[in-house]
C-alpha positions as CSV (number, residue, x, y, z in Angstrom):
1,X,-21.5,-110.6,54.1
2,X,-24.9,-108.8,53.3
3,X,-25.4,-107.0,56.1
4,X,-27.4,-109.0,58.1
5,X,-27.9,-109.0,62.1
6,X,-27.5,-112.9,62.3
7,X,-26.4,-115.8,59.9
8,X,-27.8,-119.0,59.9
9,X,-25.8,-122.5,59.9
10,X,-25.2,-122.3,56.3
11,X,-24.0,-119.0,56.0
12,X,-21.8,-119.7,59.1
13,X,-20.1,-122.8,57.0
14,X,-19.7,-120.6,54.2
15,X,-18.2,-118.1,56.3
16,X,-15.3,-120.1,57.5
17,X,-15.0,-122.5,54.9
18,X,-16.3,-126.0,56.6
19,X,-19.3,-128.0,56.7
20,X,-22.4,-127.8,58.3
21,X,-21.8,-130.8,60.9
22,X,-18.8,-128.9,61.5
23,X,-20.9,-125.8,62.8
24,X,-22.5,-128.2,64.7
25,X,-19.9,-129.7,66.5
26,X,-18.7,-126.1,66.7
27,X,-22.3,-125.1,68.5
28,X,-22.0,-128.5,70.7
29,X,-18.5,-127.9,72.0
30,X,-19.5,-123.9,72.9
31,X,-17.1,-123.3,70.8
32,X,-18.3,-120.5,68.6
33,X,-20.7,-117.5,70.1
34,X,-24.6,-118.5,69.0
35,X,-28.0,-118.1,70.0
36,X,-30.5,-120.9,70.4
37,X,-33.8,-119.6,71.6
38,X,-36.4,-121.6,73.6
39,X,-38.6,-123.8,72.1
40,X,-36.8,-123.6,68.3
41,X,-34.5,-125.6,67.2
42,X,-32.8,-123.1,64.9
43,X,-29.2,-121.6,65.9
44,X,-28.6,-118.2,65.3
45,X,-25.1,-116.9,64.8
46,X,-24.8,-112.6,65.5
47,X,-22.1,-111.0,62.9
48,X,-21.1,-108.8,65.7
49,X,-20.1,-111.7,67.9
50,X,-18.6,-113.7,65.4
51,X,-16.5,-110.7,64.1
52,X,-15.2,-110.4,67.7
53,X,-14.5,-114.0,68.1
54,X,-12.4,-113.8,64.5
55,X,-10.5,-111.4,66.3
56,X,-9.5,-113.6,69.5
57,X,-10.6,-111.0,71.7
58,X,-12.0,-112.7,74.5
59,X,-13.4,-115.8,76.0
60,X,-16.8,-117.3,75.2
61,X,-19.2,-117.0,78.5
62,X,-22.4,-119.6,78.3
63,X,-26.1,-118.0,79.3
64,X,-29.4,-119.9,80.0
65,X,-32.0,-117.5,78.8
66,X,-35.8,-117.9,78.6
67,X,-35.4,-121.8,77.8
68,X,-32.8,-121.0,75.4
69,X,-28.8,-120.2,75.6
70,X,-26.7,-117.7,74.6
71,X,-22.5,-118.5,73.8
72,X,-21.0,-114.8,73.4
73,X,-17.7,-113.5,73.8
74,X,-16.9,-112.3,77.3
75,X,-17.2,-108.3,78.5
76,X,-14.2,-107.2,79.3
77,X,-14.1,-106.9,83.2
């Protein structure tokens, strides 16, 4: 896209094409890696991860951190 680190839900719709409640749904099934900090209520989506993910590399593993969670595709064991 435009070389940014993360994309927001918009730019995460735009990316594959679908809506916004889509995302959502996406984001509420752990379906798709994000970030959702603590204490915000915006989601995050890393390029890296997502670009991964296109791929069908690997699971998605779900992490609580600081108040927040983290859905990221799986290391490798």
């Amino acid at each position: 896209m435009s070389g940014r680190q993360y994309l927001g839900v918009a730019e995460v719709a735009a990316r594959y094409g679908v809506s916004k409640a889509t995302v959502y749904e996406w984001k509420r099934l752990d379906a798709i890696p994000y970030r959702k900090l603590g204490g915000r209520k915006q989601l995050l989506f890393l390029v890296s991860d997502l670009d991964l993910f296109d791929d069908g590399c690997c699971e998605l593993e779900r992490k609580r951190v600081k108040g927040g969670w983290i859905v990221r595709p799986k290391p490798a064991a």
